[in-house]
C-alpha positions in Angstrom: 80.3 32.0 90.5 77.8 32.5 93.4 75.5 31.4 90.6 76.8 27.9 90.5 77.7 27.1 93.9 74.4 27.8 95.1 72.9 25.6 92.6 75.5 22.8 93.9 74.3 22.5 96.8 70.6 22.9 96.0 70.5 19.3 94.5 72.2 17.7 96.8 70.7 14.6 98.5 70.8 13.9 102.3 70.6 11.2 104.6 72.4 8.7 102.7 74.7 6.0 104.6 77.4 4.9 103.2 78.6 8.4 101.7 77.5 9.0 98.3 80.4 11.3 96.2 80.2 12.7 93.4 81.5 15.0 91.0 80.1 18.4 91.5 78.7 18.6 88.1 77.7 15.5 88.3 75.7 16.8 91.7 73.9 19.7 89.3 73.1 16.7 87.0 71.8 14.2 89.1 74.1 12.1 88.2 75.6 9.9 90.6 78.9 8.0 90.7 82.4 7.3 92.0 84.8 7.6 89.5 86.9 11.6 90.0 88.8 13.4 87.6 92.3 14.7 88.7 91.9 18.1 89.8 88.0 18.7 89.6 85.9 19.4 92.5 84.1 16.8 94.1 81.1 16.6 96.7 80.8 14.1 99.6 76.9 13.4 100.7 76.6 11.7 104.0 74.2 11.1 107.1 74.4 13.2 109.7 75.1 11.1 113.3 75.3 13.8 115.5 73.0 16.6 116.5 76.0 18.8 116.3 76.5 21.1 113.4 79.2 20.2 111.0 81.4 23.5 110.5 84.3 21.9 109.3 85.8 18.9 108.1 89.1 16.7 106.8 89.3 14.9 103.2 92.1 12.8 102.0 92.5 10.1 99.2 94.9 7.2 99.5 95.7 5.7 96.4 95.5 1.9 96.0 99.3 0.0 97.1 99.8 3.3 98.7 100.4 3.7 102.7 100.4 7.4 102.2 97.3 9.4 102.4 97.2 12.6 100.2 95.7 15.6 101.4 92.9 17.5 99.9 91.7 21.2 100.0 87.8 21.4 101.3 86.2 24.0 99.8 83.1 24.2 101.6 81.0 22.2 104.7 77.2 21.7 105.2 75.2 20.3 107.8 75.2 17.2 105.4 78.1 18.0 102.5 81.6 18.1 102.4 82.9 19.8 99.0 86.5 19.3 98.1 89.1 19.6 95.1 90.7 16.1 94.0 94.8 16.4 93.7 96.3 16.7 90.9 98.9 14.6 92.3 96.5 11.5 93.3 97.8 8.6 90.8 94.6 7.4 88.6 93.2 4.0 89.7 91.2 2.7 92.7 91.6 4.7 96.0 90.0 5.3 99.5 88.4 8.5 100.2 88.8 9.4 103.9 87.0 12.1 105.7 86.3 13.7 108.5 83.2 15.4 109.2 84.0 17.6 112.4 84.0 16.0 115.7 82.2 12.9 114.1 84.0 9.4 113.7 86.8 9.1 110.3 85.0 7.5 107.7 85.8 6.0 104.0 84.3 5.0 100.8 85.9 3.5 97.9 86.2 5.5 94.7 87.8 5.5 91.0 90.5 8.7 90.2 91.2 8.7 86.3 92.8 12.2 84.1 91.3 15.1 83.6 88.0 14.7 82.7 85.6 17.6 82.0 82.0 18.0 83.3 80.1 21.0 82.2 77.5 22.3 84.8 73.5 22.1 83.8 70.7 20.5 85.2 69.9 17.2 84.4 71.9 14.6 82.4 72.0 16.4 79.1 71.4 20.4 80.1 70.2 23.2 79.8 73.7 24.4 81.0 74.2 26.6 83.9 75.5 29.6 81.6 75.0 33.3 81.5 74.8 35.7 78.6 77.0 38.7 78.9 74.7 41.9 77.8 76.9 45.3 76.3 77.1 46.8 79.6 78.4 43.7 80.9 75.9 42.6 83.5 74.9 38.4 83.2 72.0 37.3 82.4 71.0 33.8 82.4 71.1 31.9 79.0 67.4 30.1 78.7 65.1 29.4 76.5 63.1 33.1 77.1 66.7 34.8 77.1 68.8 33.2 74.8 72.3 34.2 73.3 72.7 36.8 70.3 75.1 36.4 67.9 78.3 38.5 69.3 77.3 38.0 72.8 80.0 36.7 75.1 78.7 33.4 77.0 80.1 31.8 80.4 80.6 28.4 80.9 81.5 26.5 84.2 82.5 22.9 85.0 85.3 21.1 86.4 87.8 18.4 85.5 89.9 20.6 82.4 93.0 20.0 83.9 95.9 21.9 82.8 94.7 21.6 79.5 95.8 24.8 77.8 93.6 27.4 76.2 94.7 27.5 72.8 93.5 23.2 72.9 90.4 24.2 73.7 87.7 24.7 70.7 84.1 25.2 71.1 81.3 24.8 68.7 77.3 25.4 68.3 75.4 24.0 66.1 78.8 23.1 64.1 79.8 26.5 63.9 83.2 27.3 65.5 83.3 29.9 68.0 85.9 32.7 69.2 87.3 31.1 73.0 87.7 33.8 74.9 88.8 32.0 78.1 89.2 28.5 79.0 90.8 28.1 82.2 90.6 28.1 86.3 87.6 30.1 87.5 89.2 33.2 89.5 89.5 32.3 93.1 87.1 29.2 93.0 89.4 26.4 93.6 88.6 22.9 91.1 86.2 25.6 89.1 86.9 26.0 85.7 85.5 28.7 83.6 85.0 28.9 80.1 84.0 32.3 77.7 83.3 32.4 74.2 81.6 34.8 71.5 78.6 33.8 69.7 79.8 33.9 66.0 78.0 34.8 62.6 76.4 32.5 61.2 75.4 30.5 64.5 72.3 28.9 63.5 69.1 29.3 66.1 67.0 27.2 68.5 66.3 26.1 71.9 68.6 23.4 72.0 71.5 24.3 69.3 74.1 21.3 70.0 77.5 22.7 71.8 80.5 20.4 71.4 83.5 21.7 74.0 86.8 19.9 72.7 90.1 19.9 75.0 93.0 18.1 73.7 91.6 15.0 72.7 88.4 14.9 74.3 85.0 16.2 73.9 81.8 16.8 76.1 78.6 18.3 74.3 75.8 19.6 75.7 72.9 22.9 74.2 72.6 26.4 74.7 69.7 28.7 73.6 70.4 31.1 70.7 68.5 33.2 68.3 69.1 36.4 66.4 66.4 38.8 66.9 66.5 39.3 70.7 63.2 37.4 71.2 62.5 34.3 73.3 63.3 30.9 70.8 60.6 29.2 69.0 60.0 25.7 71.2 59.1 22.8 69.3 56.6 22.1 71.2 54.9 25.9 70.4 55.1 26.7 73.9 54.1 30.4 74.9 56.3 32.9 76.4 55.1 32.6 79.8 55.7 29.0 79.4 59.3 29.2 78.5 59.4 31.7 81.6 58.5 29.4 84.1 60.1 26.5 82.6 63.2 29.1 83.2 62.7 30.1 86.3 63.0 25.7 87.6 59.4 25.4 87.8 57.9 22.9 86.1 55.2 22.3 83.3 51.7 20.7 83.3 52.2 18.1 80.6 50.1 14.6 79.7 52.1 11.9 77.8 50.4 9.3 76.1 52.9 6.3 76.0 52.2 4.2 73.3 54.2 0.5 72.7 54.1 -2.0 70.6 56.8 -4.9 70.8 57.4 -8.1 69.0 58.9 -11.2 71.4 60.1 -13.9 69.6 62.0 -16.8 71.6 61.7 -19.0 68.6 60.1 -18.9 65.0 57.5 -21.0 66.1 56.6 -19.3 69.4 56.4 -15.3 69.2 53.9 -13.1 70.3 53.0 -9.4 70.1 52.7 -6.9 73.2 51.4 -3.9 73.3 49.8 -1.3 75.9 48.0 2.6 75.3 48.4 4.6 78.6 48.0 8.2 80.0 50.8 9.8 82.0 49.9 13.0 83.7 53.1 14.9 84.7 54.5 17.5 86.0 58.1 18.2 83.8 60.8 21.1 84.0 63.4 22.8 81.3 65.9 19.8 81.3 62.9 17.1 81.6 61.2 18.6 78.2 64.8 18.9 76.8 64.9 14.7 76.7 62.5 14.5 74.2 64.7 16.7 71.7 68.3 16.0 72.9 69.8 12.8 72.3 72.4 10.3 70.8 72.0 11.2 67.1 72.7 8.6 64.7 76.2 8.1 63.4 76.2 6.8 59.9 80.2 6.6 59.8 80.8 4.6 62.9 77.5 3.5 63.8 78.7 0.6 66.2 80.1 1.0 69.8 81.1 -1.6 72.3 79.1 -0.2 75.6 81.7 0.1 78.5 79.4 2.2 81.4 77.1 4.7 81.9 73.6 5.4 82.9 71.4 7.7 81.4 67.7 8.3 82.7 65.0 11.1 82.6 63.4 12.0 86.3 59.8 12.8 85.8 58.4 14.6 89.5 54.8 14.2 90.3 51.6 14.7 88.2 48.0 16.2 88.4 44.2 15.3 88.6 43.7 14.4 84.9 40.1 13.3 86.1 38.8 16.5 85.1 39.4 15.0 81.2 36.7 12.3 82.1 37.4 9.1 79.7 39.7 9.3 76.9 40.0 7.6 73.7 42.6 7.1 70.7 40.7 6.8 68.0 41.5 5.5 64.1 39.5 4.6 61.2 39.4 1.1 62.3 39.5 1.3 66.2 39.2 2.7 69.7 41.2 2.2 72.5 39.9 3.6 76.0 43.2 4.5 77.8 44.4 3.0 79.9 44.6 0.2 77.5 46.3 -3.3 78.0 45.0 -6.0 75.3 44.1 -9.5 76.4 47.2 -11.9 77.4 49.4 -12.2 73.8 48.7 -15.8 72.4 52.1 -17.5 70.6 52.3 -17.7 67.1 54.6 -18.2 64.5 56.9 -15.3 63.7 56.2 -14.9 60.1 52.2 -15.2 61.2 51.6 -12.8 63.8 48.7 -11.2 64.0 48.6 -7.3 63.0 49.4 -4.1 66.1 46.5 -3.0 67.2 48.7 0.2 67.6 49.2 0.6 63.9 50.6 3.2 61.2 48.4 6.1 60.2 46.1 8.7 61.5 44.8 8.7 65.3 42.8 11.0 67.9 43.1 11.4 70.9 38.9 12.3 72.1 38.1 13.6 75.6 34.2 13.4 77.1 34.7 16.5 79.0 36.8 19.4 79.5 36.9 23.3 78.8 38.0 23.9 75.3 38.6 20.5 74.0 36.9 19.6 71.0 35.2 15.9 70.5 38.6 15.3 68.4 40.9 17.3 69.4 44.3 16.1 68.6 45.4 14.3 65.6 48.5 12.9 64.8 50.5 10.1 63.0 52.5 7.1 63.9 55.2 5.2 61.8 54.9 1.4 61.3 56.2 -1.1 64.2 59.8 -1.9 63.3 59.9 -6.1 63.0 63.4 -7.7 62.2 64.1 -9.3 58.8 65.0 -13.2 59.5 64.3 -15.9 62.4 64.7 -16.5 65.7 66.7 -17.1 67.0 69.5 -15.6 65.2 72.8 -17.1 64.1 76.0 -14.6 64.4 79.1 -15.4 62.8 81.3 -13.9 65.5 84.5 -14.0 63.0 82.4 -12.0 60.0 80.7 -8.5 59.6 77.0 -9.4 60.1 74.1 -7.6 58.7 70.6 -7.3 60.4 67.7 -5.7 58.4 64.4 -4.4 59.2 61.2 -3.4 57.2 62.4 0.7 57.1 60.1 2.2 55.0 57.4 4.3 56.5 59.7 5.5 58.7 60.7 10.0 58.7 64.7 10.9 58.4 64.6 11.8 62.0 63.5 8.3 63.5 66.9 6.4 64.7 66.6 2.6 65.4 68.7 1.5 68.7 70.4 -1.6 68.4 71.6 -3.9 71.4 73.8 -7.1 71.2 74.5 -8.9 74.3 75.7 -12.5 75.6 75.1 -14.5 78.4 78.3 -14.9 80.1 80.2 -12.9 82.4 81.4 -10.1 81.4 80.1 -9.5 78.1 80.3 -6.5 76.6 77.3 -4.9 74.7 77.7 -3.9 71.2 75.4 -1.1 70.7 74.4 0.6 67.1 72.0 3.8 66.4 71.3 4.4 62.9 68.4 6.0 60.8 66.0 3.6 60.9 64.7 4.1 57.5 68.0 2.6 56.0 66.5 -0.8 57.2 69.8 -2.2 57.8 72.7 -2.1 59.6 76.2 -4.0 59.8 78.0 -5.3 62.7 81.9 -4.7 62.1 83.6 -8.4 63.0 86.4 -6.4 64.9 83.3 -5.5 67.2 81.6 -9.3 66.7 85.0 -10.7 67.7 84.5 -9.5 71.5 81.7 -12.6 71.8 82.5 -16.0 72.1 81.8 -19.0 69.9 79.2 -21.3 71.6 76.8 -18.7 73.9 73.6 -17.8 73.8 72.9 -14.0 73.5 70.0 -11.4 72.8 69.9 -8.8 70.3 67.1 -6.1 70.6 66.3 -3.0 68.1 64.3 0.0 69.4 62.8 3.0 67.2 61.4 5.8 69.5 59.9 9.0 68.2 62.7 12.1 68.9 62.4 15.4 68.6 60.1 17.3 66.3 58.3 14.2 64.9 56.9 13.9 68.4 53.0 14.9 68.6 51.9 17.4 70.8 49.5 19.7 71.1 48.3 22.4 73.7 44.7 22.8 75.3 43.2 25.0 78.4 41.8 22.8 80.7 38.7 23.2 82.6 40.4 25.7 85.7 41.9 27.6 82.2 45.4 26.5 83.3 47.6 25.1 80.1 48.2 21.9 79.0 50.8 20.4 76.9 49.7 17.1 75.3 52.4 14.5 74.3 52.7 11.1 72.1 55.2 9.0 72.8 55.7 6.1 70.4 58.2 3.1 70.7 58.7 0.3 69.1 60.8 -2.6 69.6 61.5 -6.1 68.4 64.0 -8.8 70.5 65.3 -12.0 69.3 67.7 -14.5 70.5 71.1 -15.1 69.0 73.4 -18.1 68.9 77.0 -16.7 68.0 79.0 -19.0 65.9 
């Protein structure tokens, strides 16, 4: 457990005032927030006032209509940290979080306690999981993309927020395959820890990011591990080499250049819509969970397709970047065109919506051409984009907000892994947003009226669609650049199209 307590607090984030808190897998995550599970363990950040060291420290919650503080047990103190396990016995809803950081003055911050909640520790928002592979002689190893999980091997989970939920309610799958718990309860002397132990079954299929679904009662939290079957490193979908997947590993981080490329359709009206567009180069510098973005993700749901958004934020952290003048100008280059990146087009000119001029970021076959640098050919890197997605219909759009309403786009073109993104949103207080993912070469999708219902008669609102290049359909390509070191080119495509709605 050493393992993950260590990697708590190596995340952490200091000199913030007022206190930041946070769950402690939210911490390994970089997740911030306020809202606690009942039991889990929980981190306090805060700003030092005092030159004095902080060696120990006092944490209570007092629950909302409540005169009566409840104690909590602190697990651990830093100079600027205060870790501590949420009771059990707090009563979920809005509460004060009171502490006491050594000699210094009482402070508080508000916060949210709900039920047992789990949170699975990993780095970054999505993984790779902090999770360790149990070899036949029983030392750990940690799972990664060099040393994944063999099928029979017992893996170790950790996170916090299970509750009392028993072990036999607990189920754990990877890549759809049920697997053999072997424990799923408190971590052994590590107060608000749980730990979790499974077998990898037969029949587990293999990869770098094989989906893992953890089910407790009636919840759920997913996440990846790395698995393969014949003992070697996994096979990355971006080909990268041994020594890549190594230091990805190890939390170093990988040379990469991403060209973003966009093209968007704005359409306030029929009459009066225009085209934007822009073809840039984004040296950066990307670790394990970083590259694990592009291939993890909300995956389309053809059943229930349609959500009413209540919270959450998701984001992807990029650190840094490099020199990429040693690549000397760069070009995309198709049959009919050649845009020198960075590349903005002149200011977009209004037009009607059914007479738009054609994306100068089209479907088809583009290069990417370098003048200079060690091992690059004069075209070296093709690849293919979809079509721009553009809405069927008008603008703005009318939604009956008593009927199931279907909105259509031009689909074809588009592979079996591209999912469109759809938001609905008003312009009142309070509205909810209505949010759909769907393949997007079904070219249509239906918003249920039980969902349409939430939106009132009368307002104005805005309904956007997004398709963005996932997983393996992304390009990429590797070159040695001119000091030799490696370089892991990436396309990233989007396209989106918004329009304004009148609900009726």
């Amino acid at each position: 457990m050493d393992l993950v307590r260590a990697a708590i607090f190596f995340l952490l984030i200091a000199g913030v005032s007022p206190a930041q808190v946070q769950s402690a897998a939210d911490v390994q995550a970089g997740i911030f927030t306020t809202v606690f599970a009942q039991g889990s363990l929980a981190v306090i950040n805060f700003s030092q006032v005092t030159s004095t060291p902080v060696l120990s420290a006092t944490v209570s919650l007092l629950p909302a209509n409540s005169s009566t503080p409840i104690a909590a047990q602190v697990t651990s103190v830093s100079t600027f940290t205060i870790t501590f396990v949420v009771p059990a016995s707090v009563p979920t809803g809005a509460a004060q979080l009171i502490y006491k950081p050594g000699n210094q003055a009482t402070q508080w911050t508000q916060v949210t306690i709900v039920p047992a909640n789990l949170s699975l520790f990993r780095s970054g928002p999505t993984g790779p999981l902090i999770a360790q592979n149990i070899n036949p002689d029983g030392t750990p190893a940690q799972n990664g993309l060099a040393s994944p999980a063999q099928p029979g091997q017992p893996v170790v989970l950790w996170g916090t927020g299970l509750g009392s939920t028993p072990q036999s309610a607990v189920q754990i799958t990877l890549g759809g395959v049920a697997q053999a718990v072997l424990y799923a309860g408190a971590a052994p002397g590590q107060p608000g820890l749980n730990q979790l132990n499974f077998r990898i079954a037969a029949g587990t299929p293999d990869g770098c990011y094989v989906p893992l679904t953890l089910t407790y009662g009636t919840q759920s939290v997913s996440s990846f591990l790395s698995k393969t079957s014949d003992g070697l490193p996994c096979h990355h979908p971006f080909q990268l080499s041994v020594a890549a997947l190594k230091l990805l590993d190890s939390g170093a981080q990988l040379q990469t250049a991403e060209m973003a490329l966009t093209t968007g359709i704005q359409a306030p009206s029929s009459d009066r819509a225009s085209r934007q567009e822009s073809a840039q180069f984004l040296p950066l510098l990307l670790s394990a969970s970083a590259i694990a973005n592009y291939f993890v993700g909300t995956a389309a749901n053809p059943a229930q397709p349609c959500s009413i958004l209540s919270s959450g934020v998701a984001g992807l952290f990029l650190e840094g970047g490099f020199d990429s003048s040693a690549l000397g100008v760069m070009t995309l280059q198709s049959a009919t065109s050649a845009l020198t990146l960075p590349w903005i087009p002149p200011q977009p000119v209004d037009a009607p919506l059914n007479d738009l001029p054609p994306p100068a970021i089209f479907a088809g076959n583009w290069t990417w051409n370098t003048t200079r640098g060690a091992n690059l050919a004069a075209s070296s890197f093709a690849f293919v984009l979809p079509p721009p997605v553009q809405i069927m219909g008008g603008s703005p759009l009318a939604l009956n907000h008593s009927q199931n309403q279907t909105i259509a786009w031009n689909g074809s073109g588009f592979d079996s892994a591209a999912v469109l993104q759809l938001s609905l949103s008003a312009q009142y207080p309070g509205s909810p947003v209505l949010t759909c993912s769907v393949p997007a070469q079904t070219g249509t999708v239906t918003l249920p009226s039980n969902l349409l219902a939430r939106f009132n008669a009368g307002f104005a609102g805005a309904l956007s669609v997004s398709v963005l290049e996932t997983g393996s359909a992304i390009p990429h390509s590797q070159f040695a650049q001119l000091d030799g070191s490696p370089l892991l080119m990436i396309v990233v495509w989007s396209s989106t199209d918004a329009r304004p709605v009148d609900f009726q």
